[in-house]
Every structure is written in C-alpha cells, then in structure tokens.
C-alpha positions in Angstrom: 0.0 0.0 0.0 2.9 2.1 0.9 4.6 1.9 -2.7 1.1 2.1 -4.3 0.8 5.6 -2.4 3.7 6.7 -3.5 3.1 6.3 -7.3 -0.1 7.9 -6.6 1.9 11.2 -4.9 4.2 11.4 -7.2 1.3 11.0 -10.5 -0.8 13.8 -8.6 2.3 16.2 -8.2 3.0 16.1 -11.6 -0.2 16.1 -12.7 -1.1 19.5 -10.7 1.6 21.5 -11.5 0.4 21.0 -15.6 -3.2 21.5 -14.7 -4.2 25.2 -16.8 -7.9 25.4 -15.2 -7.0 26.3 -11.7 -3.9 27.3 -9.6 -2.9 25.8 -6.5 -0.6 27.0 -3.3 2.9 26.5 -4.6 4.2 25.1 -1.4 1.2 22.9 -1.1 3.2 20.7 -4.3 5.8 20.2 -2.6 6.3 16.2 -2.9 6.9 15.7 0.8 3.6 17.9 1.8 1.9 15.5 -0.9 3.0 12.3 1.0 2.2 13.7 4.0 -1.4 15.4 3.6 -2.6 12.2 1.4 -4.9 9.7 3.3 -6.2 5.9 1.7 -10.1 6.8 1.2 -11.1 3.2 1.4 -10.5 1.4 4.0 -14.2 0.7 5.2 -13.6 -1.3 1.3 -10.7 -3.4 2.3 -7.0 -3.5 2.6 -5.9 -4.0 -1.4 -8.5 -0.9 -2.8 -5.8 1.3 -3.6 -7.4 5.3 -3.7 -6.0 8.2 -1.8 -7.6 11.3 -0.7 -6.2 14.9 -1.3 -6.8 18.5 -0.6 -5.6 21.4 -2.0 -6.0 25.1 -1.3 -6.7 27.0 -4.7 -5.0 30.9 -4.9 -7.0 30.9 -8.5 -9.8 29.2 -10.7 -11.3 30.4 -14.3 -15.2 29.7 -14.1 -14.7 26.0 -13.9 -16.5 23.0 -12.8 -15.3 19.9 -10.6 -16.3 18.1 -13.8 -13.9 19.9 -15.8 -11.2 19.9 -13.4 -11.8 15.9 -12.9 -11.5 15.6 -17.0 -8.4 17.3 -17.2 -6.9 15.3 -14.3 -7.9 12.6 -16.0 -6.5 13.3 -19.5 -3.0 14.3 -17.7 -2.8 11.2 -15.5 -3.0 9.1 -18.9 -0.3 10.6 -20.0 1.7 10.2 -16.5 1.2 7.1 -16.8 2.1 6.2 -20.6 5.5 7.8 -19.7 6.0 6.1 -16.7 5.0 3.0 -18.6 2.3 2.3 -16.1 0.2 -1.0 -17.2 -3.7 -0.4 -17.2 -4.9 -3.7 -16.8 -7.5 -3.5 -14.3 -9.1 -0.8 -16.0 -9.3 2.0 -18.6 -6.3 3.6 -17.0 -4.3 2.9 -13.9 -4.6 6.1 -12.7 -7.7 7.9 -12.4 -9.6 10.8 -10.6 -12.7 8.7 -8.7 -14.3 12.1 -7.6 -13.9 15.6 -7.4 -15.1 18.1 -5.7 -14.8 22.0 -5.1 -15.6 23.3 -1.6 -15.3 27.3 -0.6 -11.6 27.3 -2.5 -10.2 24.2 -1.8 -9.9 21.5 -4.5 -10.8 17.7 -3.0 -10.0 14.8 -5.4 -9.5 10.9 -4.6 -7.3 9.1 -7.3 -6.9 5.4 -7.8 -4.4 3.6 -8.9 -5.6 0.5 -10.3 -3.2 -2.0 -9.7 -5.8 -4.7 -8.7 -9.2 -6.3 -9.1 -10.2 -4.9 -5.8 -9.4 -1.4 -7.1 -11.1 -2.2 -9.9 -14.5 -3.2 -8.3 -14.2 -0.2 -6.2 -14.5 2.2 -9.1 -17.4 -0.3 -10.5 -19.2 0.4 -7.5 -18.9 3.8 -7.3 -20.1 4.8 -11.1 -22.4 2.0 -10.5 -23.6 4.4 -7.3 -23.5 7.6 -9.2 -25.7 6.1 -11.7 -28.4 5.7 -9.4 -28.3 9.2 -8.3 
C-alpha cells in the first residue's frame, strides 16, 4: 500500500503543476507535503483498494466545474502514466480521478491507482452508485 501511495503522490504532483484550469498554493506541491497530507479513502472497502484522498487550497480558478477539473486530471494522468510506462490492466487507466469536488476554495480529489481487481471493483461500484443518483 505504501509503494502504491507513492506512485499515486508522485502521478498527482505532476499532474497538478500541468493543470491550466485552476492554480494551486505552490508550497502545497511540494512532494513531501503531498505524501504527507494524502490519506487511503477506502478502508471501510478493504486492505488492497488502492485510492487516496487529497486536498488542495486554490489561490486561482477560471469559471470551472469539478467536472472539468476531474476531465483534465484525468486526461494528464493518462499521460503520466504512458511515460512512466504504467500498465492499465485493471481498468481503462491505472490512474484515475474517482471524484472531485470543489468546496469554498479548496480543491478535493480521490485518485486510484488501479493495480488490482479490488481497485477495480471499487471504481465499478462507485459509477455503479453515481448512476443511481
């Protein structure tokens, strides 16, 4: 889990500081505030669900969605993870935004890395649950 939370740090770090729709607190992208502020968001799921919780402070934001935002993550972790050679064989891609959400000005966003069936089921279950809402 340890390792998997690292991959996911270090694909979020790099992943934020590319990201044109908002602007986060520089010192908040600091790799070792990264490691330290992100928490595993499943655990009530199981030991091997692999998706870790993050919150950022935003100093700036266009008129932008959490849907947007959650797109663009997306689309830049795809590409993370096709140069880091990153296998997605779980799912679409092994590393994806599972939800995204703006609150006052701080930008909340769980990311999976899908190294697993269990991860895999988790993110099932979750579009399976925003479907029915």
């Amino acid at each position: 889990m340890k390792k998997n939370k690292t991959v996911t740090d270090l694909a979020v770090v790099n992943c934020l500081h590319q990201i044109s729709l908002i602007k986060i607190e520089n010192a908040e992208l600091f790799p070792q505030k990264v490691f330290s502020m992100s928490q595993p968001v499943a655990r009530f799921w199981g030991q091997d669900v692999n998706v870790f919780s993050y919150c950022f402070t935003l100093t700036a934001k266009k008129a932008v969605t959490a849907e947007k935002i959650q797109a663009e993550l997306n689309r830049l972790l795809k590409i993370y993870e096709q140069q880091q050679q990153l296998t997605a064989e779980y799912y679409q891609q092994s590393l994806i935004v599972s939800d995204c959400w703006l609150e006052n000005n701080q930008l909340n966003i769980d990311v999976a890395y899908v190294i697993n069936q269990a991860t895999a089921n988790y993110l099932i279950d979750v579009r399976r649950a925003e479907k029915d809402h």
